[in-house]
Residue frames as qw, qx, qy, qz and C-alpha x, y, z in Angstrom:
[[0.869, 0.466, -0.158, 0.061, -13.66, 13.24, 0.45],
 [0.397, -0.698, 0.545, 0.241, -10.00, 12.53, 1.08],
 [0.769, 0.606, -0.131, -0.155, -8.00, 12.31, -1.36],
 [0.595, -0.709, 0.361, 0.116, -4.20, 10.14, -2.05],
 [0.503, 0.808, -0.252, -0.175, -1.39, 10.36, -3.56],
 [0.802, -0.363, 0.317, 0.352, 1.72, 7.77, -4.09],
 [0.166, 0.869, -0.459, 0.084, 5.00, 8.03, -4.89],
 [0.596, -0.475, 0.647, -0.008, 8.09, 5.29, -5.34],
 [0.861, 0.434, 0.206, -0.169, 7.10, 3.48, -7.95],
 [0.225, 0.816, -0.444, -0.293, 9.71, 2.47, -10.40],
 [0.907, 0.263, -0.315, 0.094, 11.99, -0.61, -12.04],
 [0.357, -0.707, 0.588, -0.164, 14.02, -2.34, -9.82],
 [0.526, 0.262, -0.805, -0.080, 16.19, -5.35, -10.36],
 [0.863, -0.326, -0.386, -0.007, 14.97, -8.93, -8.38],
 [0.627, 0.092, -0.409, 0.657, 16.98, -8.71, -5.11],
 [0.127, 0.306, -0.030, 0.943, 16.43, -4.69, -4.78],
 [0.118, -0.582, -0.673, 0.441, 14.34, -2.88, -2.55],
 [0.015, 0.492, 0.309, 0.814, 11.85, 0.16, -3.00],
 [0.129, -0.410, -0.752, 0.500, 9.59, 2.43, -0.59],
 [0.139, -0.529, -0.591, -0.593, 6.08, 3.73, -1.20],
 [0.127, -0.292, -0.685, 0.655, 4.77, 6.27, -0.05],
 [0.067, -0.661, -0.703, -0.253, 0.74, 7.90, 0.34],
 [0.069, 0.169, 0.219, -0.959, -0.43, 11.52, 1.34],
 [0.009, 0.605, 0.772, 0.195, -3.47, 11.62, 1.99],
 [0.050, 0.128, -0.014, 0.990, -5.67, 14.99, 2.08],
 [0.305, -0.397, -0.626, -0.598, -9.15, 15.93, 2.78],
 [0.758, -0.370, -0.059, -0.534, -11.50, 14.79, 5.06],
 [0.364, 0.371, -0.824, 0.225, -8.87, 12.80, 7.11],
 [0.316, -0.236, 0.674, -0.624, -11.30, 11.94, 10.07],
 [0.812, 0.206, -0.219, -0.501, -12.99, 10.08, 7.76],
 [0.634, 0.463, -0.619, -0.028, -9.83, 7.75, 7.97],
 [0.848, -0.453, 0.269, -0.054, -9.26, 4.52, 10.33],
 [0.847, -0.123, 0.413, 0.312, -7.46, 1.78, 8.52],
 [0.319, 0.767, -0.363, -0.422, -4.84, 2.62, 5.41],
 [0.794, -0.290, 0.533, -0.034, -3.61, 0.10, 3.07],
 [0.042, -0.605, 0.670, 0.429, -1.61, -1.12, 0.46],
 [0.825, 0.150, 0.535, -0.104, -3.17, -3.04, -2.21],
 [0.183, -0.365, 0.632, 0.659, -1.59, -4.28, -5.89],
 [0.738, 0.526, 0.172, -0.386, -2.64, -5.30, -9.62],
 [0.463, -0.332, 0.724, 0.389, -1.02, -7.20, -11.51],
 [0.397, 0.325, -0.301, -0.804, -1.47, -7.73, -15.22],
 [0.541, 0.012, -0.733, -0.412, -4.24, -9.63, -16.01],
 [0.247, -0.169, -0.799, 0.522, -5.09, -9.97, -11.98],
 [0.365, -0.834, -0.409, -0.062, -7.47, -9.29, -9.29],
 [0.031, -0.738, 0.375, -0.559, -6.58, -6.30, -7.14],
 [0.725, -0.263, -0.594, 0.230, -5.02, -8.26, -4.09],
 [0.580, -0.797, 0.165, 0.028, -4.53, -7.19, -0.15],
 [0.655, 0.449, -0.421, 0.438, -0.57, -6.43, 0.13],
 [0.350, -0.034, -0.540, 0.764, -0.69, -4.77, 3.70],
 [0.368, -0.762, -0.380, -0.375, -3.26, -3.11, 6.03],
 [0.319, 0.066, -0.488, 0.810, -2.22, -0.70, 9.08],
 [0.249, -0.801, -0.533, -0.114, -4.80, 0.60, 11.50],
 [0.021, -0.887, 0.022, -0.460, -5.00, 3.76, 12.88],
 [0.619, -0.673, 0.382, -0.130, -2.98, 2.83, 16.30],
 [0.086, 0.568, -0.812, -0.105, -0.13, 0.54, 14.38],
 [0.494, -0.225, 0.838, -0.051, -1.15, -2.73, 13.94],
 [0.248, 0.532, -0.647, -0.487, -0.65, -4.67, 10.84],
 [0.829, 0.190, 0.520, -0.074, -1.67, -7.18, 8.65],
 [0.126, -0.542, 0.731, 0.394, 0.20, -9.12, 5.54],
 [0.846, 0.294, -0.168, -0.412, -0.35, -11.27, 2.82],
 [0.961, -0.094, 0.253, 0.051, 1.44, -14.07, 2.75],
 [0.808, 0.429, 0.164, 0.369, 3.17, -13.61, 0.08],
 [0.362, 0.612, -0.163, 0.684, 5.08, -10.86, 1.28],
 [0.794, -0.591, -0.084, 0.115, 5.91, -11.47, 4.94],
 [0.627, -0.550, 0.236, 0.499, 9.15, -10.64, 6.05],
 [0.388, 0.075, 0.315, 0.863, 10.10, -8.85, 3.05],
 [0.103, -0.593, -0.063, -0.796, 7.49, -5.60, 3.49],
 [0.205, -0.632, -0.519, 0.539, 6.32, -3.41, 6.42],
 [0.011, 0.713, 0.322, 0.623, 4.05, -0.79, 6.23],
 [0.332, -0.266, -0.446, 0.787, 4.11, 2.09, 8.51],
 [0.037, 0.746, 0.204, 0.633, 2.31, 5.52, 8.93],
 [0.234, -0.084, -0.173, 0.953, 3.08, 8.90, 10.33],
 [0.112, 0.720, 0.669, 0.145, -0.01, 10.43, 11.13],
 [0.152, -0.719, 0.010, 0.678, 1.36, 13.47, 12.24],
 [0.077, -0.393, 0.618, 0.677, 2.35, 13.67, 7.90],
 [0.686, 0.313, 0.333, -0.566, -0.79, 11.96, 7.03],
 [0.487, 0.554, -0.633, -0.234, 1.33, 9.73, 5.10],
 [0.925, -0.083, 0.339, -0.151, 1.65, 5.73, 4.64],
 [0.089, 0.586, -0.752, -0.288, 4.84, 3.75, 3.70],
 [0.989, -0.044, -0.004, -0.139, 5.42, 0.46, 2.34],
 [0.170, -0.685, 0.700, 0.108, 8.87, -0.55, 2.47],
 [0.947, 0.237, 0.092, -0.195, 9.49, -3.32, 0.27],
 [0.432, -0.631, 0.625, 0.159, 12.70, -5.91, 0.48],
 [0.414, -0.133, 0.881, 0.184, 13.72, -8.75, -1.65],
 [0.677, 0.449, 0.010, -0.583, 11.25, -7.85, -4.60],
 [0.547, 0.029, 0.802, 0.236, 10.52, -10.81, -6.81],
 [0.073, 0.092, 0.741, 0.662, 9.29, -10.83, -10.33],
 [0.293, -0.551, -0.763, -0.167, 5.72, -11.83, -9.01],
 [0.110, -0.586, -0.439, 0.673, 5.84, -8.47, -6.84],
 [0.021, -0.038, -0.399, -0.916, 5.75, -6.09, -10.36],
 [0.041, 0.707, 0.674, 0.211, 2.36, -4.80, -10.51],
 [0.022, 0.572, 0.012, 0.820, 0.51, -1.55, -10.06],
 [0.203, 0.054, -0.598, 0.774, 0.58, -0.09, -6.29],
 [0.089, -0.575, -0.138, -0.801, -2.25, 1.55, -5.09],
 [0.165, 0.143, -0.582, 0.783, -2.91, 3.30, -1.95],
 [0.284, -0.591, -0.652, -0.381, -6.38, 2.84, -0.17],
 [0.138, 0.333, -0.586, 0.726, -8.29, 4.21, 2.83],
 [0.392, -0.357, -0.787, -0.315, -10.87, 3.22, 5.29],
 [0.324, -0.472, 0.227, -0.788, -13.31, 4.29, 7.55],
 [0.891, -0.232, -0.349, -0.172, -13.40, 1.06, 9.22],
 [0.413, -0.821, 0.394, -0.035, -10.95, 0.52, 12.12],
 [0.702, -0.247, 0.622, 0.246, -9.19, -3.11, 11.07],
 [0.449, 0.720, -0.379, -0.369, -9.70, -2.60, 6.74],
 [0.467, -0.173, 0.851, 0.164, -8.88, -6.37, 6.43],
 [0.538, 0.478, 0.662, 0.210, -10.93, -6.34, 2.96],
 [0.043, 0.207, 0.431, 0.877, -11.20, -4.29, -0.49],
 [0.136, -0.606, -0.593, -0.513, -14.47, -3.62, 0.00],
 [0.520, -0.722, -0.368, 0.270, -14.09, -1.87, 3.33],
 [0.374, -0.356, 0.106, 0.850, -11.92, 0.66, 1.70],
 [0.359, 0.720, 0.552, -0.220, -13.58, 3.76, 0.59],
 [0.193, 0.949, -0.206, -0.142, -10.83, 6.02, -1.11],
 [0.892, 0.028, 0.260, 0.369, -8.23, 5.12, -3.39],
 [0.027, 0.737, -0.220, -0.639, -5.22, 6.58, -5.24],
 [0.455, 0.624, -0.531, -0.349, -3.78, 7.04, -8.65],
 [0.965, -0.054, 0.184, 0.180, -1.52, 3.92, -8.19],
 [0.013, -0.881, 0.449, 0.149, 2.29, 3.50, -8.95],
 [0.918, 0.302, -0.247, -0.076, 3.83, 1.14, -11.07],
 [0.364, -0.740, 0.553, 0.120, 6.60, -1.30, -9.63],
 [0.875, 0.397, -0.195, -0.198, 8.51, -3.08, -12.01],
 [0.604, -0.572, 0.549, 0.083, 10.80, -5.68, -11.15],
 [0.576, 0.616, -0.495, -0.210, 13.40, -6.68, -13.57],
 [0.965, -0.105, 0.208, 0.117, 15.25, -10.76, -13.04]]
């Protein structure tokens, strides 16, 4: 099992930036891709970012050039760094992981956290 925790969450005003971050525990060799998906209320859970085990990234659209995700495996931790938050970024965070190498879908991700709530005030 491997298990993960975030951290960052919180209310920020439109404009403002925030950075999430994941510890994961367990059964880390279990782990390829890591990734950063959201919820909104009354949404699907959507793809926000995906990092693979050697650094290379993927984005939604909708949040190009204003996040990057990183990890530190040496800390078994994942960031998101998040710029220019809009209204439409507020949802709930949550941190996934996969035993797949690219993790370019939800369903390819076997281990999730808690989530962390970002709320973005206007």
């Amino acid at each position: 099992q491997v298990q993960l925790v975030e951290s960052g969450g919180g209310l920020v005003q439109a404009g403002g930036s925030l950075r999430l971050s994941c510890v994961a525990s367990g059964d880390i060799f279990r782990v390829n891709a890591m990734g950063w998906y959201r919820q909104g209320p009354g949404k699907q859970r959507e793809l926000v970012a995906t990092i693979t085990s050697d650094g290379s990234t993927n984005y939604a659209d909708s949040v190009k050039g204003r996040f990057a995700i990183s990890r530190d495996n040496a800390k078994k931790t994942v960031y998101l760094q998040m710029n220019n938050l809009k209204s439409e970024d507020a949802a709930v965070y949550y941190c996934a992981a996969s035993g797949y190498y690219l993790g370019r879908s939800l369903a390819e991700y076997d281990y999730w956290g808690q989530g962390t709530r970002v709320t973005v005030s206007s």
